[in-house]
KOLSE-385661 format. One record per residue: residue in three letters; x, y, z of N, C-alpha, C in turn. Coordinates in steps of 0.02 Angstrom, whole numbers, plus 50000, padded with zeros to 5 digits. Example, Ala and Ser with C-alpha at 12.3 -4.5 7.8 and 13.67 -1.06 7.14 Angstrom:
REM KOLSE-385661
+------+-------+-------+-------+-------+-------+-------+-------+-------+-------+
: tilo :   n_X :   n_Y :   n_Z :  ca_X :  ca_Y :  ca_Z :   c_X :   c_Y :   c_Z :
+------+-------+-------+-------+-------+-------+-------+-------+-------+-------+
:  ALA : 50660 : 49716 : 50390 : 50615 : 49775 : 50390 : 50660 : 49835 : 50390 :
:  SER : 50642 : 49888 : 50354 : 50684 : 49947 : 50357 : 50645 : 50002 : 50394 :
+------+-------+-------+-------+-------+-------+-------+-------+-------+-------+
This chain:
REM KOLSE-385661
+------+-------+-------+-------+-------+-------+-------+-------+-------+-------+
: tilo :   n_X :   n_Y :   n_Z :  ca_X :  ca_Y :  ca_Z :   c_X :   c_Y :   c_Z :
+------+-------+-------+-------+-------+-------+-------+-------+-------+-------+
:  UNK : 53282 : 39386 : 37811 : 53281 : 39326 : 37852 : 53313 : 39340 : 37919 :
:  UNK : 53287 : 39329 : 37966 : 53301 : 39324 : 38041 : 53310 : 39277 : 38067 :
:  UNK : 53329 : 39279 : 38123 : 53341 : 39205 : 38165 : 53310 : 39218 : 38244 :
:  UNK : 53292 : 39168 : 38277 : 53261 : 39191 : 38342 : 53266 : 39097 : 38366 :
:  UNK : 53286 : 39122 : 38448 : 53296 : 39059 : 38494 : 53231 : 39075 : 38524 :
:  UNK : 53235 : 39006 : 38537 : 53165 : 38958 : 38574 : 53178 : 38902 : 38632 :
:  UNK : 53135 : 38914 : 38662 : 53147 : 38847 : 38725 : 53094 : 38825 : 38747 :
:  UNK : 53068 : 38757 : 38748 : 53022 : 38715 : 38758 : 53005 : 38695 : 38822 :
:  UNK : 52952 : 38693 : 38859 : 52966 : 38681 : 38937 : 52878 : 38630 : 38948 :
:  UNK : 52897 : 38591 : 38994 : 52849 : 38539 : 39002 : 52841 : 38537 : 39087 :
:  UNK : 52792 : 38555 : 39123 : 52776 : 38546 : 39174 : 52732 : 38489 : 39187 :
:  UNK : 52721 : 38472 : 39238 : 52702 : 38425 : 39271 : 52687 : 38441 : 39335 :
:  UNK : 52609 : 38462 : 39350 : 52570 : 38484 : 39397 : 52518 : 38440 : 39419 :
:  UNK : 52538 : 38433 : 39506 : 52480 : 38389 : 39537 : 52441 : 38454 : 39587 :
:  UNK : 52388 : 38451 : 39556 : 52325 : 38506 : 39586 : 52296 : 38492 : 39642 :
:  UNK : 52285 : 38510 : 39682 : 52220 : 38483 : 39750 : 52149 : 38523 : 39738 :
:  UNK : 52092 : 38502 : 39733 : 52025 : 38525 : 39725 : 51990 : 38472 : 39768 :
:  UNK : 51955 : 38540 : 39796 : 51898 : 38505 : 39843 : 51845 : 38449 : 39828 :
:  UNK : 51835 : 38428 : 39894 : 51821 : 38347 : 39898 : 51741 : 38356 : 39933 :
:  UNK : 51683 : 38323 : 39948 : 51637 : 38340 : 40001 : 51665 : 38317 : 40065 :
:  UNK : 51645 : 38347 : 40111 : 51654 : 38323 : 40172 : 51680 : 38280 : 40211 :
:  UNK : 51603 : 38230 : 40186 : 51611 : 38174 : 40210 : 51638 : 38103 : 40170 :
:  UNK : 51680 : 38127 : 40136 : 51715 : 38062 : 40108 : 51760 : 38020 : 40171 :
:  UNK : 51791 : 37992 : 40149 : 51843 : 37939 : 40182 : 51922 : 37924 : 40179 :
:  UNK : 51953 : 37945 : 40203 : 52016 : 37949 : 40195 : 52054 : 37930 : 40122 :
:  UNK : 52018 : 37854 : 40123 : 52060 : 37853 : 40047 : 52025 : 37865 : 40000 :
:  UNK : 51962 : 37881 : 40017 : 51918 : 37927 : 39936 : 51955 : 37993 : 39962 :
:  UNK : 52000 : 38009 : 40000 : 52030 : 38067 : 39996 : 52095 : 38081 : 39958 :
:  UNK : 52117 : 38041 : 39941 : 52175 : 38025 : 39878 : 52145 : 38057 : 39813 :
:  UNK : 52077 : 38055 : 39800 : 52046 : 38070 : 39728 : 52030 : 38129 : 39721 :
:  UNK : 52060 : 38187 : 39784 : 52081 : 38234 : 39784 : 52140 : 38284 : 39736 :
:  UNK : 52169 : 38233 : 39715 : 52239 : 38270 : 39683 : 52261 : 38251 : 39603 :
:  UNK : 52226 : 38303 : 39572 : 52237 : 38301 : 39515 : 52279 : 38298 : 39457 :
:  UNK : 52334 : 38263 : 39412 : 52396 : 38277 : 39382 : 52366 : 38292 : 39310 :
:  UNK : 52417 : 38337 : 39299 : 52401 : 38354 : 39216 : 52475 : 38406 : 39203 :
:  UNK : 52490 : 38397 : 39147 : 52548 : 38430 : 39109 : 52532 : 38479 : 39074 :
:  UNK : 52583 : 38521 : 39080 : 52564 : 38583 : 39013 : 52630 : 38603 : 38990 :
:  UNK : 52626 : 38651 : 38931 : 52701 : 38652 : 38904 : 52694 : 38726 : 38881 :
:  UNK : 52747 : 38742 : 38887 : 52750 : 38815 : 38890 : 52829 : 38838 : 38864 :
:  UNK : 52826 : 38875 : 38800 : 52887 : 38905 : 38763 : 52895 : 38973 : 38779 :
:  UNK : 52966 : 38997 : 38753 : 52965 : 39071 : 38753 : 53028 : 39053 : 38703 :
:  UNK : 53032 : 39131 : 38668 : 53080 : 39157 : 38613 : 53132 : 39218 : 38647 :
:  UNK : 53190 : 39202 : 38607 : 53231 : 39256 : 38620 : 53254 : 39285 : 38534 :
:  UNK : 53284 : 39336 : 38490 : 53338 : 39372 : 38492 : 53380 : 39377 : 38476 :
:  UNK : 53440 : 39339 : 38453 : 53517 : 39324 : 38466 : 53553 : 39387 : 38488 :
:  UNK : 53568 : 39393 : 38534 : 53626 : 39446 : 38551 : 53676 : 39433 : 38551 :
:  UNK : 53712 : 39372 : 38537 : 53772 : 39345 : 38531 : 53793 : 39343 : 38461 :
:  UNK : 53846 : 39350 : 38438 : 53865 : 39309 : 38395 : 53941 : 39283 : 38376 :
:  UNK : 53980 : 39219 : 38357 : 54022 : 39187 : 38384 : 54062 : 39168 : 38312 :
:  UNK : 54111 : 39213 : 38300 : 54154 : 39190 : 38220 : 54200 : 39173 : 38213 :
:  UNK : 54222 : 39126 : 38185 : 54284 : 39063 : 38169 : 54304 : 39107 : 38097 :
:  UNK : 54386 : 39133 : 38112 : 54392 : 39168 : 38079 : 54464 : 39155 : 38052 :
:  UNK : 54489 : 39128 : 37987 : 54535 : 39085 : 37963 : 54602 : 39127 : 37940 :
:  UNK : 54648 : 39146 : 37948 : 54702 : 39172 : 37889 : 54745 : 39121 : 37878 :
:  UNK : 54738 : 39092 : 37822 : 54784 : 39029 : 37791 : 54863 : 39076 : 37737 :
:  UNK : 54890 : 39050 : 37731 : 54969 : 39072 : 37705 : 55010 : 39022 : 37683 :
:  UNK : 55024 : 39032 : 37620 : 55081 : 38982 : 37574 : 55127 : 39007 : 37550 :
:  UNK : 55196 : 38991 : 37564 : 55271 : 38998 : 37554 : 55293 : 38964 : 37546 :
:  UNK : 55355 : 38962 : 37479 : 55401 : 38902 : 37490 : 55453 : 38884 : 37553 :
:  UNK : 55451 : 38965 : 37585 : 55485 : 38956 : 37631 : 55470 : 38933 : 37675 :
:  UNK : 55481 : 38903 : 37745 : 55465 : 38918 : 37792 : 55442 : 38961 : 37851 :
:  UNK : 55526 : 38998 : 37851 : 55511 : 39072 : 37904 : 55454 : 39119 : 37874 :
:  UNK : 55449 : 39105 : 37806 : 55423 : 39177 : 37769 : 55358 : 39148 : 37782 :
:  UNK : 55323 : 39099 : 37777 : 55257 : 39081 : 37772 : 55228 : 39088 : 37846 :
:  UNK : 55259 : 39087 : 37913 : 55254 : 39096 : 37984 : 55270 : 39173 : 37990 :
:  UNK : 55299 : 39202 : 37956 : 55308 : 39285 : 37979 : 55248 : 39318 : 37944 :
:  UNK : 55230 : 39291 : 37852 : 55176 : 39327 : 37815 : 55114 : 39289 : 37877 :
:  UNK : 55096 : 39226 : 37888 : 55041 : 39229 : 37938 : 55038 : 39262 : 38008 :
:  UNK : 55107 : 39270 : 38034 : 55086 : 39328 : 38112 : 55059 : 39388 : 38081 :
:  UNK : 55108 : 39418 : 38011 : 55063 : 39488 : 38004 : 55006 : 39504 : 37989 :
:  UNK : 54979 : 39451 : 37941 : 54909 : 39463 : 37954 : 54874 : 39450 : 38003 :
:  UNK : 54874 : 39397 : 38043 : 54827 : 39384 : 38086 : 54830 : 39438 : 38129 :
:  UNK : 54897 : 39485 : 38154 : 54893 : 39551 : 38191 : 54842 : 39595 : 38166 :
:  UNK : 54880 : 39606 : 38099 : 54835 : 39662 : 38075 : 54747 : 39640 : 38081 :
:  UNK : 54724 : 39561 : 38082 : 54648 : 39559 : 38091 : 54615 : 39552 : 38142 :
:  UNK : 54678 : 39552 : 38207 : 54651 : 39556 : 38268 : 54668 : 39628 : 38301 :
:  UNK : 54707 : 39662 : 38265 : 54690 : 39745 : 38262 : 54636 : 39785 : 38243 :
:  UNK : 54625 : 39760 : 38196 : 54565 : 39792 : 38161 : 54499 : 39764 : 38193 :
:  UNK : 54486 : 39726 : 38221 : 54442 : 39699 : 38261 : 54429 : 39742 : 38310 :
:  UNK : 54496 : 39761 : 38337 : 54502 : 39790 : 38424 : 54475 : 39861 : 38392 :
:  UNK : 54493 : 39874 : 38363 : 54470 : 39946 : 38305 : 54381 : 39958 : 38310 :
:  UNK : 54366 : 39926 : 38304 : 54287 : 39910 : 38295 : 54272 : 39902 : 38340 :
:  UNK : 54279 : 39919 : 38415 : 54269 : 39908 : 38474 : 54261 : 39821 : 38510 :
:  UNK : 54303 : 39787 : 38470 : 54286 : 39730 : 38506 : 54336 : 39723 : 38567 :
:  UNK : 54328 : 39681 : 38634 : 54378 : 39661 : 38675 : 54419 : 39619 : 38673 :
:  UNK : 54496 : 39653 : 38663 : 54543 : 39593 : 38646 : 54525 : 39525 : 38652 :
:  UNK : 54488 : 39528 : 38747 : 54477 : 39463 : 38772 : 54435 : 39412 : 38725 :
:  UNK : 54409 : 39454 : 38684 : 54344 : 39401 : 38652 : 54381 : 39393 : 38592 :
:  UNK : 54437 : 39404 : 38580 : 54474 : 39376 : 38500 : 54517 : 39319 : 38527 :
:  UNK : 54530 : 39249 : 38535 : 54560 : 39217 : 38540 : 54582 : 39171 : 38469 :
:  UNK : 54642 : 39159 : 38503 : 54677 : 39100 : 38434 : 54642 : 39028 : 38462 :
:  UNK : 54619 : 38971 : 38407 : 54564 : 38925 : 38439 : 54602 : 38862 : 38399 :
:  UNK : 54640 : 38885 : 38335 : 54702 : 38834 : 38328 : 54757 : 38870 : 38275 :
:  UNK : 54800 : 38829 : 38284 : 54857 : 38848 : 38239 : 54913 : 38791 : 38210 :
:  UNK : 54926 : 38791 : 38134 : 54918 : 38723 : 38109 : 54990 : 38764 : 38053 :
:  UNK : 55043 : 38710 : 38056 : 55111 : 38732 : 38016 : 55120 : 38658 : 37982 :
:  UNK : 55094 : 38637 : 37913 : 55115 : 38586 : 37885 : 55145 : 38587 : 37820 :
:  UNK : 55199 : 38561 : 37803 : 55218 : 38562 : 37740 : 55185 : 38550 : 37683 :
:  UNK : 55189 : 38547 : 37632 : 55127 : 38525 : 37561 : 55224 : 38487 : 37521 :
:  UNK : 55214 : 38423 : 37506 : 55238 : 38383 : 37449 : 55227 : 38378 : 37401 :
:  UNK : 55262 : 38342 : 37357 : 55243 : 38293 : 37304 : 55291 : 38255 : 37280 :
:  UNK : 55303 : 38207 : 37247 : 55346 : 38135 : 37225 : 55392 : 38144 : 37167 :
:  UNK : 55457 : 38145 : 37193 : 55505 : 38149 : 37170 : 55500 : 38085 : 37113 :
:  UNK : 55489 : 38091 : 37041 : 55498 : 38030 : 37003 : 55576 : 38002 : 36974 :
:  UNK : 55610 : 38037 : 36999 : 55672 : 38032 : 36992 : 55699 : 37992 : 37047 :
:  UNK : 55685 : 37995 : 37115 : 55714 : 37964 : 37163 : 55639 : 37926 : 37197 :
:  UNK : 55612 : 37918 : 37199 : 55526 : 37910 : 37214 : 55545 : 37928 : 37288 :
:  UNK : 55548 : 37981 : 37313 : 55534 : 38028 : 37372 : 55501 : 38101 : 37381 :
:  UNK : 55477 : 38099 : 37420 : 55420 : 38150 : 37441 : 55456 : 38194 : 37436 :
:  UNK : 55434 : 38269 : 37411 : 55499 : 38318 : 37423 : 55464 : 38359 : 37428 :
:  UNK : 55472 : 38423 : 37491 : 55436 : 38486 : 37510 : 55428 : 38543 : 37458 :
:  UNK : 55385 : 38550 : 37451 : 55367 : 38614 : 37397 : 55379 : 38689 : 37441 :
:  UNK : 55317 : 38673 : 37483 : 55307 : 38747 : 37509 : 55276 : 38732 : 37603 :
:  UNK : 55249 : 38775 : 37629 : 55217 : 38778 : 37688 : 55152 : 38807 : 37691 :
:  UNK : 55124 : 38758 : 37727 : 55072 : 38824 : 37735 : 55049 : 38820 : 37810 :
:  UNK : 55021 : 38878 : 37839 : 55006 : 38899 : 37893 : 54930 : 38920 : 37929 :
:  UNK : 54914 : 38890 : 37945 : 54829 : 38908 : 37969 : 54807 : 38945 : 38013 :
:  UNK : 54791 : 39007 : 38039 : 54769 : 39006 : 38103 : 54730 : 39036 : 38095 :
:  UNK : 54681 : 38998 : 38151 : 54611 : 39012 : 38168 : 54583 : 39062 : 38220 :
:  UNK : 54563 : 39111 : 38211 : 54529 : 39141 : 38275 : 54499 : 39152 : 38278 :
:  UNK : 54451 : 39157 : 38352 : 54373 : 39140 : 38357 : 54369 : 39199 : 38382 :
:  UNK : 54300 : 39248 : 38393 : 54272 : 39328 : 38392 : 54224 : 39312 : 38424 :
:  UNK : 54205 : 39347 : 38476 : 54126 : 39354 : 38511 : 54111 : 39405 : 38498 :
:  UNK : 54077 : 39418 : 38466 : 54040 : 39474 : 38454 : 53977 : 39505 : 38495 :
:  UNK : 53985 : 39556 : 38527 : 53924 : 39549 : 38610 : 53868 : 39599 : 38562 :
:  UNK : 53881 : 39635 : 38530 : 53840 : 39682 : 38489 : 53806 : 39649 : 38410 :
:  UNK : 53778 : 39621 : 38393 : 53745 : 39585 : 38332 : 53743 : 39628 : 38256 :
:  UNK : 53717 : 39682 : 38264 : 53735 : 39728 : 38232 : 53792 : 39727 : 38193 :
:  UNK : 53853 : 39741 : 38205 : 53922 : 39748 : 38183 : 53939 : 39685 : 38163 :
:  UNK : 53918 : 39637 : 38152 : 53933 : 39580 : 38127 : 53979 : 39569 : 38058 :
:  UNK : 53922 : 39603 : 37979 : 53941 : 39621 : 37954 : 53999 : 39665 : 37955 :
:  UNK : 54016 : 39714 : 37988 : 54059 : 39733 : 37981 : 54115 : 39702 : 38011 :
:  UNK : 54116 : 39677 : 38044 : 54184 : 39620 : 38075 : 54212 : 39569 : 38018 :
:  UNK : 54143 : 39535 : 37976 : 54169 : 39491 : 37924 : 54222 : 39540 : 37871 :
:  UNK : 54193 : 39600 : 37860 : 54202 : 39619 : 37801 : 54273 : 39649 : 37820 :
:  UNK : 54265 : 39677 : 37891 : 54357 : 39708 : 37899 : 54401 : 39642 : 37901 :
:  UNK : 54403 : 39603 : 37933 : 54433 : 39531 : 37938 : 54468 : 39517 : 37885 :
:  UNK : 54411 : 39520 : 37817 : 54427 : 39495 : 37777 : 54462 : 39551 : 37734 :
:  UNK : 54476 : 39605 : 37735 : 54509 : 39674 : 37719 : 54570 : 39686 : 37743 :
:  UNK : 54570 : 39626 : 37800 : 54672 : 39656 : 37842 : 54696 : 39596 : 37829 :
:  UNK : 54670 : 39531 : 37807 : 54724 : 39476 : 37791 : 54696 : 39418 : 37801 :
:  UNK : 54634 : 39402 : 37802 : 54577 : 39347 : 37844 : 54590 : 39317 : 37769 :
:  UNK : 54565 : 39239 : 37753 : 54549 : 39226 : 37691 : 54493 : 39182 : 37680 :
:  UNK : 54446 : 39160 : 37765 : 54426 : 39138 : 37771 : 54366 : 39127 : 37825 :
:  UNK : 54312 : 39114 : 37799 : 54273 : 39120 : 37858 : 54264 : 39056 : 37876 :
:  UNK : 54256 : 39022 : 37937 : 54247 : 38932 : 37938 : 54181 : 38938 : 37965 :
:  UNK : 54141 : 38979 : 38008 : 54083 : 38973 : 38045 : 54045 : 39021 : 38064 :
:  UNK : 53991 : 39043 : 38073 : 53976 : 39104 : 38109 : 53917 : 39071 : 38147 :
:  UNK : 53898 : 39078 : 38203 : 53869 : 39070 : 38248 : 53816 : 39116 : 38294 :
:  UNK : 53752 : 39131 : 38308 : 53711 : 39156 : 38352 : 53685 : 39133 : 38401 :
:  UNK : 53686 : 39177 : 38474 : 53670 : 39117 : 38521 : 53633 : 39198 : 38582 :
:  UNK : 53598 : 39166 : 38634 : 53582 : 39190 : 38677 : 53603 : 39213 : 38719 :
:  UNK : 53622 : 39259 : 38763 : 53676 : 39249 : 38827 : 53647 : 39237 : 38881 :
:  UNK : 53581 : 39249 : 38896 : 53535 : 39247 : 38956 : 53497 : 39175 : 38938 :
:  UNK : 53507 : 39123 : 38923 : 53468 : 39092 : 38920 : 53416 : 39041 : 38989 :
:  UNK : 53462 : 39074 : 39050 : 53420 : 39042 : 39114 : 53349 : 39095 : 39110 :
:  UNK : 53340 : 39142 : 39073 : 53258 : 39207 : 39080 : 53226 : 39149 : 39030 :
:  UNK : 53254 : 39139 : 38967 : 53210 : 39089 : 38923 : 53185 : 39072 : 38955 :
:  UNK : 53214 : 38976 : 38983 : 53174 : 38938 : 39035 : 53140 : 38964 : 39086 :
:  UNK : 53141 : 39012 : 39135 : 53097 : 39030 : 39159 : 53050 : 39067 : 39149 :
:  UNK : 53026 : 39080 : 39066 : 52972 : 39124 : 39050 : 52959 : 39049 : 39023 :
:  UNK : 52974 : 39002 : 38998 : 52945 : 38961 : 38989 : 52911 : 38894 : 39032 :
:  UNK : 52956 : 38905 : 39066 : 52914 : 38875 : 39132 : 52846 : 38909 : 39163 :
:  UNK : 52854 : 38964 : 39166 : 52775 : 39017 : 39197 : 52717 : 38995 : 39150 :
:  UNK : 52743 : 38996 : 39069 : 52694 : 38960 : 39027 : 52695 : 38905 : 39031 :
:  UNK : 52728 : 38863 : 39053 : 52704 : 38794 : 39054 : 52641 : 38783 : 39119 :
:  UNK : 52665 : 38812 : 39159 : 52628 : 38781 : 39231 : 52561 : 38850 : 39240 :
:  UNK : 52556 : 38914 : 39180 : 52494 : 38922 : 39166 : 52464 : 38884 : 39117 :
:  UNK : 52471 : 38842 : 39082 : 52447 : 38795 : 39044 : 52406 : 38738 : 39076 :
:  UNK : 52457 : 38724 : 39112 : 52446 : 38643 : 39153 : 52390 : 38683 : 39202 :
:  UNK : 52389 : 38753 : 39244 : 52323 : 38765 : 39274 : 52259 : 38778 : 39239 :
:  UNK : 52276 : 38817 : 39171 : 52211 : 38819 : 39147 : 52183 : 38747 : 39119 :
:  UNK : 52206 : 38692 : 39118 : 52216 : 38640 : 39095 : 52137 : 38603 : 39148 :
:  UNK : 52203 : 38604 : 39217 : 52166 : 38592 : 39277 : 52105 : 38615 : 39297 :
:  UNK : 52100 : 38674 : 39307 : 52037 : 38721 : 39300 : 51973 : 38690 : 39257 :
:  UNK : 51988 : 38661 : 39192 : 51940 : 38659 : 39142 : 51934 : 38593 : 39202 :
:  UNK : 51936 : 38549 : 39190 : 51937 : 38475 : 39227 : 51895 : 38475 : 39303 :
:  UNK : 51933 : 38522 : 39353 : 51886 : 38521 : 39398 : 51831 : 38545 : 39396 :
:  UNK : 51833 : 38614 : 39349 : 51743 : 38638 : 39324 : 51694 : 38584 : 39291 :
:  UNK : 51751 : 38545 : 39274 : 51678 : 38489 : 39232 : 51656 : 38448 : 39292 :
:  UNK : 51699 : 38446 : 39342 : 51653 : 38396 : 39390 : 51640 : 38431 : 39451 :
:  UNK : 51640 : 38510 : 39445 : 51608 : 38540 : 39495 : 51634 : 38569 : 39567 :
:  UNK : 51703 : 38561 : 39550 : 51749 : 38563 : 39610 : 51801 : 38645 : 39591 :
:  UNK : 51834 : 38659 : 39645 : 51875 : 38705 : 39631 : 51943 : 38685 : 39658 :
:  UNK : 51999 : 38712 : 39610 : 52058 : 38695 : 39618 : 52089 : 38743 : 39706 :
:  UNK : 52111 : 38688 : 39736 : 52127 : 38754 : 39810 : 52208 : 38736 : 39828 :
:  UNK : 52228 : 38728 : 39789 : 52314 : 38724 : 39771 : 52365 : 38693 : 39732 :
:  UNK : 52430 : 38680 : 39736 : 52459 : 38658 : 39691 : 52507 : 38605 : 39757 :
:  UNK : 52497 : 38540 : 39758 : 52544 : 38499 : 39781 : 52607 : 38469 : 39771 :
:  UNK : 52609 : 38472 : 39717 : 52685 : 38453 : 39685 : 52703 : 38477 : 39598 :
:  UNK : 52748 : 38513 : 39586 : 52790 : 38523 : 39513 : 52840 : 38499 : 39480 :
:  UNK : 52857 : 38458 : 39428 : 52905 : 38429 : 39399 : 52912 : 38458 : 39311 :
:  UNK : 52955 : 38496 : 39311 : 52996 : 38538 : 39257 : 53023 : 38480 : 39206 :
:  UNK : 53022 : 38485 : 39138 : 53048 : 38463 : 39086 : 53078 : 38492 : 39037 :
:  UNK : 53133 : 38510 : 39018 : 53167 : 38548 : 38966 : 53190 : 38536 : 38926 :
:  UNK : 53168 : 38550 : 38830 : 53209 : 38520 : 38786 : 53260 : 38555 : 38769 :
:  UNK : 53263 : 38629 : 38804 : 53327 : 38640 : 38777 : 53329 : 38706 : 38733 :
:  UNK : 53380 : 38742 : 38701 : 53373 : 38791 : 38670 : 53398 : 38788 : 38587 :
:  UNK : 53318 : 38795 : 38566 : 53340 : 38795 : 38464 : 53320 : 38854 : 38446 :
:  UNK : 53368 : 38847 : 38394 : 53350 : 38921 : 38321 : 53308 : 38894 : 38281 :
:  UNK : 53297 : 38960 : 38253 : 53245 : 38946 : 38183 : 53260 : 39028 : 38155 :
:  UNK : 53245 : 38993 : 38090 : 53250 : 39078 : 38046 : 53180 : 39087 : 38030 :
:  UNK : 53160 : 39141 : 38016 : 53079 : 39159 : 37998 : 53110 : 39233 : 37951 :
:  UNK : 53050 : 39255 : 37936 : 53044 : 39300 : 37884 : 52982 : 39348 : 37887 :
:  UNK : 52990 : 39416 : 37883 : 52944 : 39439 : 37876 : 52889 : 39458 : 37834 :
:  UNK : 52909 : 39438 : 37761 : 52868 : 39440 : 37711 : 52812 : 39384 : 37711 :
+------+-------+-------+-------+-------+-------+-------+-------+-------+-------+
């Protein structure tokens, strides 16, 4: 199973095709033809973007904040190991809450233990190594994966390969139209672009 981005593009083309001669100014308006065409293109993912968890429970305090710095070092070492750039390992949150439960003797909450969350997020610029990022992560002290993500990095080439297909659409469109009534298209007067935007889809080769 694969995954591949897509982007949808909708033009909006007013054509000019010849008129006879001797028409009249405002039978010269019936000159300019509008018609839409829509035009996609696919990318790829060269990106990919991982939410990457080491959670930690101690009764202590200090101990449950010192066992979570060491791992999360050791998984943002081993990262840098694998050629990633420090810059692209960031911490995205970090969460220190106690865990209770109810004293039935005094009916008060009373601290058990701690636990410690932190999250760090990975860009991964190479797609490939992916797998291997989850799997070291989770080999130096990770316990958790929250997300993994694929995305495009060029996505202004999308839209404009999909724009070229849209507004060859909307001409061959045009073309058919003025051939049926005998005229030829002799320019383009005005263009208006529509964009839905950029989606995934997984496909398969079997």
């Amino acid at each position: 199973m694969k995954k591949i981005f897509s982007i949808l593009c909708m033009a909006i083309c007013m054509f000019v095709f010849t008129m006879p001669a001797s028409v009249s100014h405002a039978e010269d308006l019936r000159s300019v033809l509008s018609v839409s065409g829509t035009g996609a293109s696919t990318a790829v993912p060269d990106r990919a973007v991982i939410s990457i968890g080491v959670v930690s429970y101690e009764r202590d305090a200090f101990k449950a904040q010192q066992d979570n710095a060491i791992k999360s070092k050791q998984v943002q070492d081993a990262l840098v190991n694998l050629g990633i750039s420090a810059k692209d390992i960031q911490t995205e949150n970090y969460s220190f809450n106690p865990t209770t439960v109810r004293d039935d003797s005094t009916n008060q909450q009373r601290i058990t233990g701690y636990n410690v969350n932190n999250t760090v997020v990975v860009v991964v610029e190479d797609t490939s190594i992916v797998g291997k990022v989850i799997d070291s992560a989770l080999a130096n002290g990770a316990n958790k994966i929250n997300s993994l993500r694929f995305s495009v990095k060029n996505t202004d080439n999308l839209r404009k390969v999909a724009l070229q297909n849209a507004i060859k659409d909307a001409r061959a469109k045009a073309e058919i139209i003025a051939g049926g009534l005998g005229r030829h298209i002799t320019g383009i007067k005005n263009v208006s672009e529509s964009v839905s935007g950029v989606s995934s889809r997984d496909f398969s080769n079997v």
